[in-house]
C-alpha positions in Angstrom: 22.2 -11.4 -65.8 23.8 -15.2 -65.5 21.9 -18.0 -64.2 24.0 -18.4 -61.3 23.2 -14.4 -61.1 19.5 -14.6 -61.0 19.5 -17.3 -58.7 21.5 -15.2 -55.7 19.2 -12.5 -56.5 16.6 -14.9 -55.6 18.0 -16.2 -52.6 18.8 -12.6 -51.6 15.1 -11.5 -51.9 13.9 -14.3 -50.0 16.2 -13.6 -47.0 15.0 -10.0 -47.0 11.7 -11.3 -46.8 12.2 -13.9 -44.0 13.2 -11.3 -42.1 11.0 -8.5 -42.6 8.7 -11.2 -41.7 10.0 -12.0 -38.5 10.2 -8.5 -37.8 6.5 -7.9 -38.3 5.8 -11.1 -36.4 8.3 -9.6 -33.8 6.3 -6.1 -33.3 3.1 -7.8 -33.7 3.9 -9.7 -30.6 4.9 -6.9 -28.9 2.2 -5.0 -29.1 -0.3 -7.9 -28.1 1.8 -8.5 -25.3 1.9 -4.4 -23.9 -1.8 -4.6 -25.0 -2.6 -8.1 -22.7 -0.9 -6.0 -19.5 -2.7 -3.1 -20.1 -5.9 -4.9 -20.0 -4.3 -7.0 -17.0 -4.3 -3.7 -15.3 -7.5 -2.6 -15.8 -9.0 -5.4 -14.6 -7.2 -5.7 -11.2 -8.2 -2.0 -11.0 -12.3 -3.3 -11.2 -11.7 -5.9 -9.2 -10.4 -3.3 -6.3 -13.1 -1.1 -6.8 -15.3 -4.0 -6.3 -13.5 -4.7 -3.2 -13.8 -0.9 -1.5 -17.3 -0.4 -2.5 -18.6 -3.9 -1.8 -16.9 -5.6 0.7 -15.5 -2.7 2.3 -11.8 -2.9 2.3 -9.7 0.0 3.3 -7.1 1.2 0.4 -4.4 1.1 3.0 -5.0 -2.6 3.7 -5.4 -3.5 -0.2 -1.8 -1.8 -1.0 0.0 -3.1 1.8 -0.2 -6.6 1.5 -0.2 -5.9 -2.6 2.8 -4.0 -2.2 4.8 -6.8 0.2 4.0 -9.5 -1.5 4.7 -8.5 -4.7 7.9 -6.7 -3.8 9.1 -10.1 -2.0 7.7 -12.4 -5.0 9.6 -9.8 -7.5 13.0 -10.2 -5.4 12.6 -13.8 -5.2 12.4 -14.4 -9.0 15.2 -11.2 -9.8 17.3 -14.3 -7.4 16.6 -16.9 -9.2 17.2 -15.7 -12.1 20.3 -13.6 -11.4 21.4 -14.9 -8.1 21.2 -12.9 -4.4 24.3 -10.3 -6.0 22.1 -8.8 -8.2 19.1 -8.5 -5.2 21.8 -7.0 -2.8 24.0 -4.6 -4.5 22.1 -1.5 -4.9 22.4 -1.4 -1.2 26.5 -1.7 -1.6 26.5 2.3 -2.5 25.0 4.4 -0.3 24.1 7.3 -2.6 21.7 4.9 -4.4 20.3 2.8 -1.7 19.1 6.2 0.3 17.8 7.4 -3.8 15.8 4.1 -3.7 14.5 4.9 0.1 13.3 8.2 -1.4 11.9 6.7 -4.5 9.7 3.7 -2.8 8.5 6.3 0.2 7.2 9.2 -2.1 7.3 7.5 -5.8 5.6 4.0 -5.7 4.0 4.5 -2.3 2.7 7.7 -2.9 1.1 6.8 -6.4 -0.3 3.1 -4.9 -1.7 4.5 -2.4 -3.1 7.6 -4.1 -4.2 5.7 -6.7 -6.5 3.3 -4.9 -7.6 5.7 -2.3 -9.0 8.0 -5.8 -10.5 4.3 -6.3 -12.4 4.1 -3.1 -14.0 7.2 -3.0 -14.4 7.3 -6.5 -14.2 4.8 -9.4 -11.5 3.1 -11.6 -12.5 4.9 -14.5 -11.7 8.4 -12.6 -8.6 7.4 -10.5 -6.7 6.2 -14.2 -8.1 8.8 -16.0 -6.7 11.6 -13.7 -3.0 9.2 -13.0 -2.6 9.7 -16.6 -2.3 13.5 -16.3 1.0 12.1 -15.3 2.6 13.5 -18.1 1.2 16.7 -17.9 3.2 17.2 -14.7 6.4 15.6 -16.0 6.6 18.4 -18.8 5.4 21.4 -16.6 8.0 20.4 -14.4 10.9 19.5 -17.0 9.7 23.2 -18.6 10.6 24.7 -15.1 13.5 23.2 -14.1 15.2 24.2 -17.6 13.5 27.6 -17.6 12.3 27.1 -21.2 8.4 28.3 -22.1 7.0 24.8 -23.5 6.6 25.0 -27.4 3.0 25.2 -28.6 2.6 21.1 -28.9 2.9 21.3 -25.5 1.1 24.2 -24.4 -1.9 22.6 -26.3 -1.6 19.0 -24.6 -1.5 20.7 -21.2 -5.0 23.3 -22.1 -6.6 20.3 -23.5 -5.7 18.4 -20.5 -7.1 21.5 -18.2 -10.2 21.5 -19.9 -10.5 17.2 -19.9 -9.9 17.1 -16.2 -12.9 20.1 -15.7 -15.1 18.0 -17.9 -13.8 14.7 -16.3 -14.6 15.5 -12.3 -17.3 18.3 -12.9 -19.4 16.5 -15.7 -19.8 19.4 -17.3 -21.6 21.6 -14.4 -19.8 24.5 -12.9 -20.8 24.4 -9.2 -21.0 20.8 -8.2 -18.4 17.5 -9.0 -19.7 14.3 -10.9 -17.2 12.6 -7.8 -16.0 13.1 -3.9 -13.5 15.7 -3.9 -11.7 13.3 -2.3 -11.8 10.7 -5.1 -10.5 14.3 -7.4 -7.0 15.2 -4.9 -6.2 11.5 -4.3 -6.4 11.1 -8.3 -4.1 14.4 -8.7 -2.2 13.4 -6.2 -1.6 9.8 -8.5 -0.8 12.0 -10.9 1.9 14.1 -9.2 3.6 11.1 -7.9 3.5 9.2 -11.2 5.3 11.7 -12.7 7.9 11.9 -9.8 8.3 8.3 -9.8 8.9 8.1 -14.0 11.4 11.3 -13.5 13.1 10.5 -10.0 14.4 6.5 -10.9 17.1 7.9 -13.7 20.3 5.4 -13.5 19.2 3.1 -10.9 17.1 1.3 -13.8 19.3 1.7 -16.2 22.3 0.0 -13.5 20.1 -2.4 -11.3 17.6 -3.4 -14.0 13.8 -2.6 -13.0 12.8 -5.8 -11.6 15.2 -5.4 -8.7 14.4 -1.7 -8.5 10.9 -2.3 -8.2 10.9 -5.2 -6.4 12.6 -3.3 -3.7 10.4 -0.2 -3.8 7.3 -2.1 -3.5 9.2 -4.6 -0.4 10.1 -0.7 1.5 6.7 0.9 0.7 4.8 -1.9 2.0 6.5 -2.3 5.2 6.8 1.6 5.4 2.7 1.7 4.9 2.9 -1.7 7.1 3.3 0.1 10.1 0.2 2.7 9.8 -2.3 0.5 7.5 -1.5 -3.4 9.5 -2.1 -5.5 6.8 -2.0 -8.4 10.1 -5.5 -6.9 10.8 -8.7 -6.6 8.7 -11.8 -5.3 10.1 -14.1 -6.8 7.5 -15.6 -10.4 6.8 -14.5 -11.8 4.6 -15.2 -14.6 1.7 -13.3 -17.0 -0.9 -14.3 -14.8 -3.3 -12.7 -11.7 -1.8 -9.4 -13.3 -1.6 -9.5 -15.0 -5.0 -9.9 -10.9 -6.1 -7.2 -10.0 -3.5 -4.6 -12.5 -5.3 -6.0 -11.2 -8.8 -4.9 -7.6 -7.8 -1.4 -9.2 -6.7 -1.2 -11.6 -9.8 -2.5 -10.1 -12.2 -2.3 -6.2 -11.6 1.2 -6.3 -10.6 3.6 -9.4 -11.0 1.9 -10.6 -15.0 1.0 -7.3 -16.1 4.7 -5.9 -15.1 6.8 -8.8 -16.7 4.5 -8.4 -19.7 4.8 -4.6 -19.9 9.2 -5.7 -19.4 8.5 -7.8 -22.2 7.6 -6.1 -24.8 10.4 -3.9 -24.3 12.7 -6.9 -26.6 10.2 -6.6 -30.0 9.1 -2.7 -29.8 10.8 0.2 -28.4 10.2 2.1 -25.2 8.3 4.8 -26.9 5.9 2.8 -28.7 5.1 0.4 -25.8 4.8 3.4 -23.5 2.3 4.8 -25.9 0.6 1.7 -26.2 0.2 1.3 -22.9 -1.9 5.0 -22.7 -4.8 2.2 -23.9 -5.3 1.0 -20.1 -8.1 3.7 -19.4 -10.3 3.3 -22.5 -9.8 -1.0 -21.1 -11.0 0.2 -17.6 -14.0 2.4 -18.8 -14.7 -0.6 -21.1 -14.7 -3.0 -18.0 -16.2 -0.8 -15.9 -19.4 0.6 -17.8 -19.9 -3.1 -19.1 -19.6 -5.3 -15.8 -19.6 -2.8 -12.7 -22.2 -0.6 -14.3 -20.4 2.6 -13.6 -22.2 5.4 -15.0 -20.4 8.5 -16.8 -21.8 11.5 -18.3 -21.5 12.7 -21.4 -19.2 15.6 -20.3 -17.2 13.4 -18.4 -16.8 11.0 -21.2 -15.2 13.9 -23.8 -13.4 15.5 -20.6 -11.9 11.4 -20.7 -10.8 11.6 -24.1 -9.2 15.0 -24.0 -7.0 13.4 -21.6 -6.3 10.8 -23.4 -5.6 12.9 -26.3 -3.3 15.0 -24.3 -0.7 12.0 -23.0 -1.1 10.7 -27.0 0.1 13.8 -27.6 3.2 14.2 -25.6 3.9 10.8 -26.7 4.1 10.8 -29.7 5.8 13.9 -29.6 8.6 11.8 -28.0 8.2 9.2 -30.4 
């Protein structure tokens, strides 16, 4: 090879390099980024356990005002960012404004407020852990709807996930739960509606983006919850302190930890930072065990990581 050749070749390999570089800089970030909201997550989730079992708060109160002023601070920067048009015009075709109606009511409503009641009468570590059968539901259901038996991946990752959530609420003891039973339905329930609200969306992300989509759904649950839970009135005393946790669940837990999760979506794909993001219930139990001293048995612990096992499962079957 010429001179002139090996040089080229040189240059060649270098450019390869740069950029295989950048790309491993690109999915590094990425991942810290889905890995940051996950943690983001579970710490708004401690701090409003800390609120119900402290301080008293009612769940209803808690996702109210989270829900409004999130959706309106979501729609407000979906505006600046892409002017009113893009806030307004899912509600230009009928079909998908009543779709979104549906979605904020029964979707994000339904698994907010699930979710944190599981909270209230239970703990963080619980509520997440049972939401995350989530997936579980989503490929029961897709099974039935197509009327096709699930292949053996999945008929494993939904026994394992049986067996987990036994484990998980019963700690391992046939005739009495390690939680309320309420704290046990209101976490299936999370589940349930998770898996509705991942399933029911379809093109109204894909044509409205999911800011405006969720921005929306959180602006309609709130006010529809608004006018049962009053988020005007609050029956407890409160402190500095209490707020300063209030604003962290708002902050935190939902505006950061959302636009982080959005993200990562431009340096790793949807699969991976959906799999990555399975990591916010080992982050809770971490926070939780370490700072609110929640206590866990040892069956409850493995029944956790069956569960865990199960959604890695069906991930990465998707993957």
């Amino acid at each position: 090879m010429s001179h002139t050749g090996l040089q080229l070749q040189e240059q060649q390999d270098k450019r390869v390099a740069a950029v295989s570089k950048w790309a491993e800089r690109r999915q590094f970030y990425g991942i810290a980024v889905v890995l940051l909201a996950s943690l983001l997550w579970a710490v708004s989730s401690n701090m409003a356990q800390v609120l119900f079992a402290r301080d008293h708060f009612t769940a209803g109160w808690l996702v109210s005002i989270r829900m409004l002023v999130s959706g309106i601070l979501l729609l407000g920067v979906v505006s600046f960012a892409y002017g009113p048009t893009a806030v307004v015009s899912v509600w230009r075709v009928r079909k998908d404004a009543l779709k979104l109606i549906v979605l904020s009511v029964i979707g994000l409503l339904g698994m907010q407020y699930s979710f944190y009641s599981s909270i209230a009468y239970g703990n963080s570590v619980v509520a997440t852990l049972l939401q995350n059968l989530g997936p579980v539901f989503i490929t029961v259901f897709v099974a039935v709807r197509a009327r096709q038996a699930p292949n053996g991946w999945q008929i494993g990752a939904v026994g394992l996930a049986v067996v987990g959530t036994f484990l998980l609420v019963t700690g391992g003891h046939l005739h009495s739960l390690s939680v309320s039973r309420a704290a046990v339905v209101w976490g299936l329930v999370s589940g349930v509606t998770m898996a509705f609200y991942t399933l029911y969306p379809g093109g109204l992300l894909r044509q409205y983006g999911p800011a405006t989509i969720v921005g929306w759904a959180m602006l309609i649950g709130g006010i529809a919850l608004s006018c049962v839970a009053h988020p005007w009135q609050l029956a407890v005393k409160t402190t500095p302190e209490d707020w300063f946790l209030v604003a962290c669940v708002i902050v935190l837990g939902t505006l950061l930890a959302y636009y982080l999760y959005i993200a990562s979506l431009k340096y790793i794909s949807p699969s991976e930072t959906s799999l990555l993001a399975s990591s916010e219930p080992l982050f809770i139990t971490v926070v939780a065990v370490a700072f609110l001293h929640v206590h866990l048995s040892l069956a409850s612990l493995v029944g956790g990581v069956f569960i865990l096992s199960t959604v890695l499962i069906l991930s990465l079957k998707r993957v």
